[in-house]
PQR file with spaces between the fields and no chain letter, atoms N, CA, C, O and H, PARSE charges and radii, in Angstrom:
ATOM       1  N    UNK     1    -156.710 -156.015  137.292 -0.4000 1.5000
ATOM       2  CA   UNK     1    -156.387 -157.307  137.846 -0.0000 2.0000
ATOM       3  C    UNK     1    -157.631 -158.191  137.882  0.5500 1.7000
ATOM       4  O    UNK     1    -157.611 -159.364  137.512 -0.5500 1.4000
ATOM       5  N    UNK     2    -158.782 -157.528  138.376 -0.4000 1.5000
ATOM       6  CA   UNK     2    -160.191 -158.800  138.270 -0.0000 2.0000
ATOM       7  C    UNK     2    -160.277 -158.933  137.310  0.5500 1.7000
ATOM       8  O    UNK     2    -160.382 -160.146  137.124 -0.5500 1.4000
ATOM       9  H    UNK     2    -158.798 -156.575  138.676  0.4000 1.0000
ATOM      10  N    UNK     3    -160.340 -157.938  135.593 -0.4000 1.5000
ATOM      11  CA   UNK     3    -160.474 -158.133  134.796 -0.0000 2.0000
ATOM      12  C    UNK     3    -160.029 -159.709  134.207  0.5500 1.7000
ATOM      13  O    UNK     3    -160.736 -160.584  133.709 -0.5500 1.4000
ATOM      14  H    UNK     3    -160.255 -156.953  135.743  0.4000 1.0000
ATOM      15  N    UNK     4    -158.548 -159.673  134.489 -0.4000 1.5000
ATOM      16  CA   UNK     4    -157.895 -160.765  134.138 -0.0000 2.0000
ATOM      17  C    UNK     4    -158.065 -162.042  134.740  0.5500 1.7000
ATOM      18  O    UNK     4    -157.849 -163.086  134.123 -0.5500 1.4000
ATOM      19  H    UNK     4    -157.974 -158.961  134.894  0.4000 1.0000
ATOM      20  N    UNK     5    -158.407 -162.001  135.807 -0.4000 1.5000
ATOM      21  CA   UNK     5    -159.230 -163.358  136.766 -0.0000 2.0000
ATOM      22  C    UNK     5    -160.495 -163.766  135.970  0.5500 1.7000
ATOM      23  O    UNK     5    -160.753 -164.915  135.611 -0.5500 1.4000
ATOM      24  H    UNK     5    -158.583 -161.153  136.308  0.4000 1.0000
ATOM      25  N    UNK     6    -161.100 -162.878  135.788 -0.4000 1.5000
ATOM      26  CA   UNK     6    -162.246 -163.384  135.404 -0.0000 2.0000
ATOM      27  C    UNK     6    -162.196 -163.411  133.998  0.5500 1.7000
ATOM      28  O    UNK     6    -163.208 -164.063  133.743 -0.5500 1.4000
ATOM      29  H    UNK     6    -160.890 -161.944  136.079  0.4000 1.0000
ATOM      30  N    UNK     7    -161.614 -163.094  132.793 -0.4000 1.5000
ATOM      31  CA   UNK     7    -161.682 -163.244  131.364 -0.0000 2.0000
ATOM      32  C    UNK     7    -160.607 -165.172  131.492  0.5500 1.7000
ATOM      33  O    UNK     7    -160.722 -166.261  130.929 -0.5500 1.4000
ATOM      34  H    UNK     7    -160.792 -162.564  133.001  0.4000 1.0000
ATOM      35  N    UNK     8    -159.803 -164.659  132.416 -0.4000 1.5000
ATOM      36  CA   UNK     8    -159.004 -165.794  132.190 -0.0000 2.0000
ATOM      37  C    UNK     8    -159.167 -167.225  132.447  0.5500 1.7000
ATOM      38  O    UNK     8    -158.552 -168.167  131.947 -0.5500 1.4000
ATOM      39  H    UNK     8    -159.709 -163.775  132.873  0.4000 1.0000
ATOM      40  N    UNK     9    -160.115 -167.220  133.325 -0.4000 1.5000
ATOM      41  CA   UNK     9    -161.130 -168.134  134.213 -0.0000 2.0000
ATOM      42  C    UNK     9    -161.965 -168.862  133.077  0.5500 1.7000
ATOM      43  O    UNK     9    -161.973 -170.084  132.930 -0.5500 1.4000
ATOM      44  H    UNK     9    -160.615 -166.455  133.731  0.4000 1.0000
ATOM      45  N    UNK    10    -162.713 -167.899  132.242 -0.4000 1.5000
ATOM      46  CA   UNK    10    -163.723 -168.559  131.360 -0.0000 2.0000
ATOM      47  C    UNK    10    -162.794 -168.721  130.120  0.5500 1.7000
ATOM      48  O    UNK    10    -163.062 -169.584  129.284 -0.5500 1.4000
ATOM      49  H    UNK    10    -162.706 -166.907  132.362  0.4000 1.0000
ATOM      50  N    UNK    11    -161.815 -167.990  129.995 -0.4000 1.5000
ATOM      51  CA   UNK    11    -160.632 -168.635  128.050 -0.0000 2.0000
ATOM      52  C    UNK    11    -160.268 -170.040  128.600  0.5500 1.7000
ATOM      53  O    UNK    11    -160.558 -171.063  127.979 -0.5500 1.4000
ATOM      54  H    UNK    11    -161.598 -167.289  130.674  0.4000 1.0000
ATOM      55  N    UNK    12    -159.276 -170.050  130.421 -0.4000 1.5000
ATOM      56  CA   UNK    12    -158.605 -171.214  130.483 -0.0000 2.0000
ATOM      57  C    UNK    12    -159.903 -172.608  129.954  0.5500 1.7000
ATOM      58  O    UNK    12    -159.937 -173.449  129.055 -0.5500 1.4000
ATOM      59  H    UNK    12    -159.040 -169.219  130.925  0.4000 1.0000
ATOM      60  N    UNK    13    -160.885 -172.181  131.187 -0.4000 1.5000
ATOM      61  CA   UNK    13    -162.305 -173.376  130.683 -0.0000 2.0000
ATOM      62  C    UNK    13    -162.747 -173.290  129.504  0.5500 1.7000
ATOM      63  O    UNK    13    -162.903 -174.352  128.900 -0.5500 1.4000
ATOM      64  H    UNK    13    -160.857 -171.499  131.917  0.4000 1.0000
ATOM      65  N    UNK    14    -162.959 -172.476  129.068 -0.4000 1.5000
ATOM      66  CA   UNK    14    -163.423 -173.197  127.131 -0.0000 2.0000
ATOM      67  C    UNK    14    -162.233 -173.709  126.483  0.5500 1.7000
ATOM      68  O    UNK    14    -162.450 -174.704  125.791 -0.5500 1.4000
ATOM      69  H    UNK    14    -162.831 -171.614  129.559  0.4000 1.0000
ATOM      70  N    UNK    15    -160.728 -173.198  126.526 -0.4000 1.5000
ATOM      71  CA   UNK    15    -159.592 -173.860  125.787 -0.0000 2.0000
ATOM      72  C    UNK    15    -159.564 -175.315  126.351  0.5500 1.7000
ATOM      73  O    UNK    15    -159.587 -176.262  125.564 -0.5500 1.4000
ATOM      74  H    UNK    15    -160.552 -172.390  127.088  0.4000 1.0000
ATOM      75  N    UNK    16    -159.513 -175.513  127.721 -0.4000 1.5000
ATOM      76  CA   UNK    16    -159.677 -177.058  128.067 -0.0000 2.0000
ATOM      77  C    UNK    16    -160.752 -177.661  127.603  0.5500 1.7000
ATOM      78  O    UNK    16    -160.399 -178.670  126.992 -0.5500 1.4000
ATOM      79  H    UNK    16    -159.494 -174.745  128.361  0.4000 1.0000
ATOM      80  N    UNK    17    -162.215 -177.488  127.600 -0.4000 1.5000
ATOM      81  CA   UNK    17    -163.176 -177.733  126.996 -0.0000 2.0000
ATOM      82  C    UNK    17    -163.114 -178.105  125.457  0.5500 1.7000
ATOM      83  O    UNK    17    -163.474 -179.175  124.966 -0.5500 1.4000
ATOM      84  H    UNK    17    -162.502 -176.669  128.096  0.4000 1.0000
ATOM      85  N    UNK    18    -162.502 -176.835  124.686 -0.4000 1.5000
ATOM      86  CA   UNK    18    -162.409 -177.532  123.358 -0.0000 2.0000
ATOM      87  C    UNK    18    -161.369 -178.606  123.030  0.5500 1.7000
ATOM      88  O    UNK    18    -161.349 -179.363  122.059 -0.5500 1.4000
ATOM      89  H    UNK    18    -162.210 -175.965  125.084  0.4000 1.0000
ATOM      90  N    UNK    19    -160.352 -178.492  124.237 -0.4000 1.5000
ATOM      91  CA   UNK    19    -159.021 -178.808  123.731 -0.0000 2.0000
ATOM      92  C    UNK    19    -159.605 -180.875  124.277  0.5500 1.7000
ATOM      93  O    UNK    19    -159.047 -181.919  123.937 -0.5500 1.4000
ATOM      94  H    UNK    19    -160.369 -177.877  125.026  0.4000 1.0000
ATOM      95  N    UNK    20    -160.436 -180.749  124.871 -0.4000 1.5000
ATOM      96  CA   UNK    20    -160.648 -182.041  125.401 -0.0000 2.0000
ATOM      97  C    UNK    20    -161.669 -182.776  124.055  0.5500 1.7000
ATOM      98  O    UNK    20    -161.424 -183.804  123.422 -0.5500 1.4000
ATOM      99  H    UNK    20    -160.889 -179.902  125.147  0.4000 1.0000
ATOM     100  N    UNK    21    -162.755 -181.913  123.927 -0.4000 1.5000
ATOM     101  CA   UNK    21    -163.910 -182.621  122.914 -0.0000 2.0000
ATOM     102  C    UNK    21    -162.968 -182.694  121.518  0.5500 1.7000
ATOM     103  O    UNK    21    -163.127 -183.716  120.850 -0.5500 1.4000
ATOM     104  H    UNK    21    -162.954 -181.079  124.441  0.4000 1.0000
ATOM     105  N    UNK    22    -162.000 -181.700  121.019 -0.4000 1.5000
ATOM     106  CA   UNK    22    -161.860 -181.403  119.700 -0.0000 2.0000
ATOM     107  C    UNK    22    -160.255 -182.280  119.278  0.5500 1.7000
ATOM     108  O    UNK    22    -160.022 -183.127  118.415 -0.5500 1.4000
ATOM     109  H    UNK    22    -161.872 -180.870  121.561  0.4000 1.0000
ATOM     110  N    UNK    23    -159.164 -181.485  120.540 -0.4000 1.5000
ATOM     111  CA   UNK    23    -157.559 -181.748  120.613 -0.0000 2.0000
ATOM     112  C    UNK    23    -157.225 -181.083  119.164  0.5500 1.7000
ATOM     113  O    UNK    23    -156.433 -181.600  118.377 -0.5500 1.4000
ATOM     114  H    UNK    23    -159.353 -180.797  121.241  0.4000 1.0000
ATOM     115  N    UNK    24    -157.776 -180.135  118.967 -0.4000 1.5000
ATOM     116  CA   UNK    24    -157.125 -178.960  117.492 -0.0000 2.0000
ATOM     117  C    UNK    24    -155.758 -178.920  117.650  0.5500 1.7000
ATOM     118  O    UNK    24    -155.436 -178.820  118.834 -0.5500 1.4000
ATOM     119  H    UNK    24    -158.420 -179.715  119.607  0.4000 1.0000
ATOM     120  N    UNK    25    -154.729 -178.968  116.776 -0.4000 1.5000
ATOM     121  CA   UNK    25    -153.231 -178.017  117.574 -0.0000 2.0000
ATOM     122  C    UNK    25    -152.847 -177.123  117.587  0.5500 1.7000
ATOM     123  O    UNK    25    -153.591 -176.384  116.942 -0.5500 1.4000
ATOM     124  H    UNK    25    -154.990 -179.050  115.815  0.4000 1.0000
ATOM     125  N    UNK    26    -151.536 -176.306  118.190 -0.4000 1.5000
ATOM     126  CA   UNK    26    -151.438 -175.550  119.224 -0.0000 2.0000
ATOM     127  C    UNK    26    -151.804 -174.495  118.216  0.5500 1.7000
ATOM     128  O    UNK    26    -152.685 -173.737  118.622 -0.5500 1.4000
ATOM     129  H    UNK    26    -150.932 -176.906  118.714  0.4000 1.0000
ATOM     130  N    UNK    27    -151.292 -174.221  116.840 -0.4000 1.5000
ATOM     131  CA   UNK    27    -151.654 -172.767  116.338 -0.0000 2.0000
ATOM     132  C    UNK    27    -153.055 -172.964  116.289  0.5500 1.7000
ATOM     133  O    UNK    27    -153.398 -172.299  117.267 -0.5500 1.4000
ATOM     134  H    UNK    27    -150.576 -174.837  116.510  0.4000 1.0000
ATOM     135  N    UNK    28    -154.088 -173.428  115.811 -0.4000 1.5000
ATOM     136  CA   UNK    28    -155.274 -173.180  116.141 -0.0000 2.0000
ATOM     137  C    UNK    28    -156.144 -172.511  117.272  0.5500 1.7000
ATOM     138  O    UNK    28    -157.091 -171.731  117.179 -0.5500 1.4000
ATOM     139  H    UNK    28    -153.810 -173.969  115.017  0.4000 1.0000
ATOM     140  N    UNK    29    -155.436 -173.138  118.520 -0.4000 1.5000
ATOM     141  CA   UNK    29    -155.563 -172.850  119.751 -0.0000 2.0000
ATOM     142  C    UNK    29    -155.241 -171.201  119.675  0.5500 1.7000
ATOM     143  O    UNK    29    -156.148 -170.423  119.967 -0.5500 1.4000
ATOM     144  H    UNK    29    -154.667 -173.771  118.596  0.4000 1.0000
ATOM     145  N    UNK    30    -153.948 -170.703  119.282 -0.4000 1.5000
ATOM     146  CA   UNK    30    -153.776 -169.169  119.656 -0.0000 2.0000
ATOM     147  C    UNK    30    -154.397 -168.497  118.274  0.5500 1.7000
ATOM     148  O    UNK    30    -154.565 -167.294  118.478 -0.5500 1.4000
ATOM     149  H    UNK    30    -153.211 -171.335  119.045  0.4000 1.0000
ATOM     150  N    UNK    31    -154.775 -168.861  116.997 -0.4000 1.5000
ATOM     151  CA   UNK    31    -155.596 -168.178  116.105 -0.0000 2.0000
ATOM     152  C    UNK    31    -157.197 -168.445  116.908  0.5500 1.7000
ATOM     153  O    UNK    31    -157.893 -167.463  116.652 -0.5500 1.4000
ATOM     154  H    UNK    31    -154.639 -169.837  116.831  0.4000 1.0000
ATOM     155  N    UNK    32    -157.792 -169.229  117.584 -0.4000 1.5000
ATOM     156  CA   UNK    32    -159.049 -168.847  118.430 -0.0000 2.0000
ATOM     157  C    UNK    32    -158.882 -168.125  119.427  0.5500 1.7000
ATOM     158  O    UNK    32    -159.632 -167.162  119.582 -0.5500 1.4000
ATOM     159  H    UNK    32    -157.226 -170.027  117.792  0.4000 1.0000
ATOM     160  N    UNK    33    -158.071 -168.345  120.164 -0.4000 1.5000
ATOM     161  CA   UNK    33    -158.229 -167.889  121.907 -0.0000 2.0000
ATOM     162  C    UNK    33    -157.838 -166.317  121.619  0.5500 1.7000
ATOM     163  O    UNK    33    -158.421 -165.392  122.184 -0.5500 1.4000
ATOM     164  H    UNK    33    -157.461 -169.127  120.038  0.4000 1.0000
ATOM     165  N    UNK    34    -156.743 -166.130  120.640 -0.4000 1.5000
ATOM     166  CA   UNK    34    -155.966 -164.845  120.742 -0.0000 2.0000
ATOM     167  C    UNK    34    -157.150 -163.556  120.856  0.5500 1.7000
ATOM     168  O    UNK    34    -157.257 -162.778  121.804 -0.5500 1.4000
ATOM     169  H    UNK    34    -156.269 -166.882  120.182  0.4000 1.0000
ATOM     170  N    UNK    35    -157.941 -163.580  119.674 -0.4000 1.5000
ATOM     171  CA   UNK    35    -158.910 -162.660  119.509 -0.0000 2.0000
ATOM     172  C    UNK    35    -159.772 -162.304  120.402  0.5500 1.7000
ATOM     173  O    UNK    35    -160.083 -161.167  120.757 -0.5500 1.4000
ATOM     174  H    UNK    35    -157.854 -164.212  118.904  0.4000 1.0000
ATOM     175  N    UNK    36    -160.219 -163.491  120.820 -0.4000 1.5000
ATOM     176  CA   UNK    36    -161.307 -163.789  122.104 -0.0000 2.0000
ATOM     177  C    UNK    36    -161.005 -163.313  123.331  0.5500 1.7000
ATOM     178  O    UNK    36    -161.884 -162.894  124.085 -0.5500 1.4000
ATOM     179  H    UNK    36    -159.967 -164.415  120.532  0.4000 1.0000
ATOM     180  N    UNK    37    -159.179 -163.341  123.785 -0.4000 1.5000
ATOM     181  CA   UNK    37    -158.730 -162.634  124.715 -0.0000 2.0000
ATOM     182  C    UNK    37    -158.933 -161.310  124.819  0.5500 1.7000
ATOM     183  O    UNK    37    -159.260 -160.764  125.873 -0.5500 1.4000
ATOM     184  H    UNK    37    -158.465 -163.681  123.173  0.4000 1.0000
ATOM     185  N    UNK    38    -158.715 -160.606  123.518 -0.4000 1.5000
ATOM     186  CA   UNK    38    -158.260 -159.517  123.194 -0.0000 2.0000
ATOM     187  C    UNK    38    -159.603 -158.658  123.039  0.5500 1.7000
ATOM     188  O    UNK    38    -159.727 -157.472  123.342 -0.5500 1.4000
ATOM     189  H    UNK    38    -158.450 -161.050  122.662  0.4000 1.0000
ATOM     190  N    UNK    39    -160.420 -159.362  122.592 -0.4000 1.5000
ATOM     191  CA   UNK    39    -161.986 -158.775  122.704 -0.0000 2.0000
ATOM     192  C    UNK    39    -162.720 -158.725  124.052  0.5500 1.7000
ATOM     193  O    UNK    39    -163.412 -157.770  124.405 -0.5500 1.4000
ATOM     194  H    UNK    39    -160.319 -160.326  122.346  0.4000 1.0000
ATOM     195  N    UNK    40    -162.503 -159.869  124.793 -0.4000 1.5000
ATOM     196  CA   UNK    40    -163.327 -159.935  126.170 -0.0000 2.0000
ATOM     197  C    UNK    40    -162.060 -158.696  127.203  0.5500 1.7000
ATOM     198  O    UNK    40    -162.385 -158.159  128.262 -0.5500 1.4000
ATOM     199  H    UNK    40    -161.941 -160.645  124.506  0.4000 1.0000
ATOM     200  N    UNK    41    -161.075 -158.568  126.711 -0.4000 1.5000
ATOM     201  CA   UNK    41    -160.345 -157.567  127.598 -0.0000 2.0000
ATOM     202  C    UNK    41    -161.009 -156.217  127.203  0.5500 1.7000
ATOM     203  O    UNK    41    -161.478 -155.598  128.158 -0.5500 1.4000
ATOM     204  H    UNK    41    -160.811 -159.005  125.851  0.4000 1.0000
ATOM     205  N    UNK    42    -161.123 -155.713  126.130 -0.4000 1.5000
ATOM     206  CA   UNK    42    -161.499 -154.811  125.706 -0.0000 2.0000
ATOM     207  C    UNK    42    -163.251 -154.890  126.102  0.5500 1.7000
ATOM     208  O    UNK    42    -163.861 -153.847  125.865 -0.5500 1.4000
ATOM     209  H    UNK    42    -160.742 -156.216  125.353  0.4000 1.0000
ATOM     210  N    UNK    43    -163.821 -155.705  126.509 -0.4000 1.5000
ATOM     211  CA   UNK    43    -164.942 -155.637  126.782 -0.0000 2.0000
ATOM     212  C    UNK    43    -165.698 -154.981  128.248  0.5500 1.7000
ATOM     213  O    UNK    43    -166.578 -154.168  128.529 -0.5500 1.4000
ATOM     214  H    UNK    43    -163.325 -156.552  126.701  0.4000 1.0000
ATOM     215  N    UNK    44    -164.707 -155.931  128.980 -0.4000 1.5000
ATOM     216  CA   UNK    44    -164.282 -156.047  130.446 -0.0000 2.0000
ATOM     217  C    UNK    44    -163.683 -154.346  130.780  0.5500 1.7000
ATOM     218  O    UNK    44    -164.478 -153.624  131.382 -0.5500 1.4000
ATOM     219  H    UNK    44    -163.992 -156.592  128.752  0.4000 1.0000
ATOM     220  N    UNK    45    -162.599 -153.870  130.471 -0.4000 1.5000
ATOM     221  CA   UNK    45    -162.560 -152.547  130.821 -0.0000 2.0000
ATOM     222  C    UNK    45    -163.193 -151.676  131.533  0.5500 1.7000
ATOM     223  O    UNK    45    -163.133 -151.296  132.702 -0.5500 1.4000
ATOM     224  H    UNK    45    -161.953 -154.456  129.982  0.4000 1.0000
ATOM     225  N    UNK    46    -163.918 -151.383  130.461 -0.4000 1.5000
ATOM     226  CA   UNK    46    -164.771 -149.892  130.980 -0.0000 2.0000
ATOM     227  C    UNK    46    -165.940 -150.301  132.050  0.5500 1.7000
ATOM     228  O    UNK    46    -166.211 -149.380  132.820 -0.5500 1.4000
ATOM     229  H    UNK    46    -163.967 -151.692  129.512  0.4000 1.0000
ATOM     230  N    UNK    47    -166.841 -151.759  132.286 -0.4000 1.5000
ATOM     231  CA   UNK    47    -167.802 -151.653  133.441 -0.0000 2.0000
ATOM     232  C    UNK    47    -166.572 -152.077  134.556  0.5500 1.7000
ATOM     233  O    UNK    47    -166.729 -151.553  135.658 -0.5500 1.4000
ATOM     234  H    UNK    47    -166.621 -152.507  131.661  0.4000 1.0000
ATOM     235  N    UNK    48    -165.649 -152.752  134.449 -0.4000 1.5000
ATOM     236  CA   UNK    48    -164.467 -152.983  135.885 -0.0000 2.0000
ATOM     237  C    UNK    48    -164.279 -151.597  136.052  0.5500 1.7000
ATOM     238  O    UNK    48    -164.371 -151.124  137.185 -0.5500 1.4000
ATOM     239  H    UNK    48    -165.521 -153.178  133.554  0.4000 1.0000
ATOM     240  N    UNK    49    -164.056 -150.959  135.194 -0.4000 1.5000
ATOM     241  CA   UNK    49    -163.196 -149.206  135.637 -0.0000 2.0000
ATOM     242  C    UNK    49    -164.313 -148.716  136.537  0.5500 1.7000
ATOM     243  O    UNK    49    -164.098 -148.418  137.712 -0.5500 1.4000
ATOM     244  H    UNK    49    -163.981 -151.342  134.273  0.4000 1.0000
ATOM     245  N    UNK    50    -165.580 -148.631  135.939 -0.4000 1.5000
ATOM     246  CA   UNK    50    -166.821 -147.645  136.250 -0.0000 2.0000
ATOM     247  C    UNK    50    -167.347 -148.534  137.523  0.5500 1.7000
ATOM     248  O    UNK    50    -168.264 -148.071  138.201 -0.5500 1.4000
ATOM     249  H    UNK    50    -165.754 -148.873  134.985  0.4000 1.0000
ATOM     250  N    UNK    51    -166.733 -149.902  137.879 -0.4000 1.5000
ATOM     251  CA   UNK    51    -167.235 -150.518  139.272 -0.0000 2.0000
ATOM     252  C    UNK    51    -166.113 -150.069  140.286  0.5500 1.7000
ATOM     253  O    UNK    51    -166.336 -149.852  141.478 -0.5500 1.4000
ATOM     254  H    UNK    51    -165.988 -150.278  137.328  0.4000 1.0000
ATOM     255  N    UNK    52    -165.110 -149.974  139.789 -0.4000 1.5000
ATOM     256  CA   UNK    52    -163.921 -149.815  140.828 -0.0000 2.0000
ATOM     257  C    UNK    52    -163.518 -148.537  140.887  0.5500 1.7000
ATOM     258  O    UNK    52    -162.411 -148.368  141.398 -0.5500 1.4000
ATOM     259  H    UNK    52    -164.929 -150.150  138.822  0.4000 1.0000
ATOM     260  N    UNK    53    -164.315 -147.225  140.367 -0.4000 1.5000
ATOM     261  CA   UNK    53    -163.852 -145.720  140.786 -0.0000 2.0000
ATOM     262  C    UNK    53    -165.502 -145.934  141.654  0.5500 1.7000
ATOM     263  O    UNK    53    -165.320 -145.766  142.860 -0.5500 1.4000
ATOM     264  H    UNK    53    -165.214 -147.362  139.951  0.4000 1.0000
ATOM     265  N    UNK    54    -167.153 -146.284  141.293 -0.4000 1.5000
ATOM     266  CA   UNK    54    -167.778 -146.749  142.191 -0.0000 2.0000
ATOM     267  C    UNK    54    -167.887 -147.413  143.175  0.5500 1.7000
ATOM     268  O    UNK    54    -168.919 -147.407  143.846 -0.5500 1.4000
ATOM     269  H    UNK    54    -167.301 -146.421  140.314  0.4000 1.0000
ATOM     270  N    UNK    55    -167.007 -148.013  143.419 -0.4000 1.5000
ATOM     271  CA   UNK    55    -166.809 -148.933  144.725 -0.0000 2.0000
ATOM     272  C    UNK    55    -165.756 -147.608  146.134  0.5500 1.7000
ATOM     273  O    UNK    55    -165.857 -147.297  147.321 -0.5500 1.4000
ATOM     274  H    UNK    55    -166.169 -148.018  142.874  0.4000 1.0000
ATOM     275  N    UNK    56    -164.902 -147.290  144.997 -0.4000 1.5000
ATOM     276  CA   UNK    56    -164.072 -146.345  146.010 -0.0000 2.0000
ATOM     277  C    UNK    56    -165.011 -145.116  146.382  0.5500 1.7000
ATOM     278  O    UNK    56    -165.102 -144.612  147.502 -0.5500 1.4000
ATOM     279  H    UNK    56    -164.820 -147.543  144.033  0.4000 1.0000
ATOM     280  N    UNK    57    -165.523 -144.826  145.519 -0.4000 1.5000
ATOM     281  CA   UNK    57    -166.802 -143.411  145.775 -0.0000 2.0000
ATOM     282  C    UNK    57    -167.623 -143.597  147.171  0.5500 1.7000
ATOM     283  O    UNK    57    -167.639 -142.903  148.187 -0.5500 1.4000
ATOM     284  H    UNK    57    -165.449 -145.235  144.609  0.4000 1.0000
ATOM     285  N    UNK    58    -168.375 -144.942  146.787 -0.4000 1.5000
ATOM     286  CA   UNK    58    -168.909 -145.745  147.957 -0.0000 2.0000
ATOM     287  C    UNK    58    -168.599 -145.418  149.252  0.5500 1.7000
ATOM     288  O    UNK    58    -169.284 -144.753  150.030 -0.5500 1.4000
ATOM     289  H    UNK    58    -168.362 -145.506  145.961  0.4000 1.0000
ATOM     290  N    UNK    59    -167.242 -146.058  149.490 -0.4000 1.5000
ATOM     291  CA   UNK    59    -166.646 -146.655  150.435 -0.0000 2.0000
ATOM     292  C    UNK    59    -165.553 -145.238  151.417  0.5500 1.7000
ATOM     293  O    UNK    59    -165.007 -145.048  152.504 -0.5500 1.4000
ATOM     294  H    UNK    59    -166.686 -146.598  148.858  0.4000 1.0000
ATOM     295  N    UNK    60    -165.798 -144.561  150.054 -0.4000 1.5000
ATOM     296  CA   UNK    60    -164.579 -143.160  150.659 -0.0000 2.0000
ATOM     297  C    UNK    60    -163.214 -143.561  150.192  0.5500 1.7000
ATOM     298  O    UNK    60    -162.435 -142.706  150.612 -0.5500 1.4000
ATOM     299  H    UNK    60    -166.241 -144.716  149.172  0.4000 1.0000
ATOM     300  N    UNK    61    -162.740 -144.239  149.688 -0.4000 1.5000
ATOM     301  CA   UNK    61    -161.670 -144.609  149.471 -0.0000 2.0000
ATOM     302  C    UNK    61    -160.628 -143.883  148.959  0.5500 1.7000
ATOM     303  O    UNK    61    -159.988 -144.156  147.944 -0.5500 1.4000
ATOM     304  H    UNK    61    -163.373 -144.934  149.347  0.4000 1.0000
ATOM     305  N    UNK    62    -160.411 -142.540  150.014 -0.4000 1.5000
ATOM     306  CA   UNK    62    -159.172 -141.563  149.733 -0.0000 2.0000
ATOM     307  C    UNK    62    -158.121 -141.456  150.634  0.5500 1.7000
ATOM     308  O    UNK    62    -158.385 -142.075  151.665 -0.5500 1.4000
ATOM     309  H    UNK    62    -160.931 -142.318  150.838  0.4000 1.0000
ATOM     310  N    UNK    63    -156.799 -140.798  150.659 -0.4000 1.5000
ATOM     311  CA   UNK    63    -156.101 -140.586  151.162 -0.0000 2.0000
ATOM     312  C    UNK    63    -156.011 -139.216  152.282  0.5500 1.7000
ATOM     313  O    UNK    63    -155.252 -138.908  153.202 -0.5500 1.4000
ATOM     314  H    UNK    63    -156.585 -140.295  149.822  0.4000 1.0000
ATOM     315  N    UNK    64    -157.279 -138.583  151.617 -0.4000 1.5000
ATOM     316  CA   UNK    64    -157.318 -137.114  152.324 -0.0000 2.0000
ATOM     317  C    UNK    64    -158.292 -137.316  153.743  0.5500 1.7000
ATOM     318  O    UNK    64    -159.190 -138.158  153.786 -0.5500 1.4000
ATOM     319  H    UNK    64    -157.896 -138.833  150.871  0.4000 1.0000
ATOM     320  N    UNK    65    -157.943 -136.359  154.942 -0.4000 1.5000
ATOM     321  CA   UNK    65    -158.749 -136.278  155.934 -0.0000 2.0000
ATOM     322  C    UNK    65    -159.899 -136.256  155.876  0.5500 1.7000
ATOM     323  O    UNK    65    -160.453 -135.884  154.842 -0.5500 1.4000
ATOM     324  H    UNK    65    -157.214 -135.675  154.908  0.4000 1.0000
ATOM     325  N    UNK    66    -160.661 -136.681  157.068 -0.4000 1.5000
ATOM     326  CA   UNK    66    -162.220 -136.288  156.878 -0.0000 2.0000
ATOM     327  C    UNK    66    -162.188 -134.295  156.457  0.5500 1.7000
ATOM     328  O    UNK    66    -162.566 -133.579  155.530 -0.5500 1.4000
ATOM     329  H    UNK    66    -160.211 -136.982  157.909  0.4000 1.0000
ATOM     330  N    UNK    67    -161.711 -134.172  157.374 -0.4000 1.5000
ATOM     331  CA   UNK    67    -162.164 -132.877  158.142 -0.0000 2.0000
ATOM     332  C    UNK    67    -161.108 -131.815  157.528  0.5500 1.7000
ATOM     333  O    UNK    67    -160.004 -131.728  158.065 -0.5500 1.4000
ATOM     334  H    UNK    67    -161.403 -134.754  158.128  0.4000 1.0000
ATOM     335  N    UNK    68    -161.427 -131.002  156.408 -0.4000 1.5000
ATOM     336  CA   UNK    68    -159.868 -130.256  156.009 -0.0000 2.0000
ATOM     337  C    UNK    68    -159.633 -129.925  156.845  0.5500 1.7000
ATOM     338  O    UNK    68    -160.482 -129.865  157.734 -0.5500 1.4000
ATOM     339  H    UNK    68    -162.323 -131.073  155.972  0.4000 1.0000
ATOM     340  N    UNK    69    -157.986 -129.401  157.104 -0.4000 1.5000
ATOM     341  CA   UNK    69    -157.295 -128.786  158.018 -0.0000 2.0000
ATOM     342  C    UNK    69    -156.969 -129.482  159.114  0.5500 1.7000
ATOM     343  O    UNK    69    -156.143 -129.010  159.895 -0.5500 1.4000
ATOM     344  H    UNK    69    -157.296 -129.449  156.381  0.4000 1.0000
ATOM     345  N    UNK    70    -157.625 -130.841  159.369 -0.4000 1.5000
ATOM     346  CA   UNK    70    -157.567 -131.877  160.431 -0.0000 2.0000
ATOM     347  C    UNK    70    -156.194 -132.558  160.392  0.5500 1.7000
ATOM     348  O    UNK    70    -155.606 -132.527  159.311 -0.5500 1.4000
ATOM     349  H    UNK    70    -158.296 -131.224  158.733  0.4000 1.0000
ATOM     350  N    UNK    71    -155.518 -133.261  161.586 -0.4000 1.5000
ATOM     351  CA   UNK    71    -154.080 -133.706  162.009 -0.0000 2.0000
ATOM     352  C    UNK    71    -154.243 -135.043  161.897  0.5500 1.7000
ATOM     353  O    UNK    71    -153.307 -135.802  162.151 -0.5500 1.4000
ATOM     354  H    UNK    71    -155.996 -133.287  162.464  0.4000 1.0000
């Protein structure tokens, strides 16, 4: 989910950006953006994964008791 906040954040601002300086049309728009999505997702992955099983490590972020055998 952050992944997508944040890849989507910087595609929406450069597509408005180009779409303002340039006004290309619409297939242009998805032959640029498409790839660019599809690469910065694939980019994004693996340090979001390796921050968010680190963040839970951190923080304890389990379902199990402190204390085995504990009520």
């Amino acid at each position: 989910m952050f992944g997508i906040f944040i890849l989507s954040f910087g595609v929406v601002g450069l597509a408005g950006f180009v779409e303002y300086l340039f006004s290309p049309p619409l297939w242009l728009h998805v032959v640029l953006w498409t790839p660019i999505i599809a690469a910065g997702g694939l980019l994004l992955l693996r340090p979001l994964k390796g921050l968010t099983v680190a963040m839970q490590y951190r923080f304890r972020a389990t379902d199990e008791n402190e204390h085995p055998g504990a009520t």
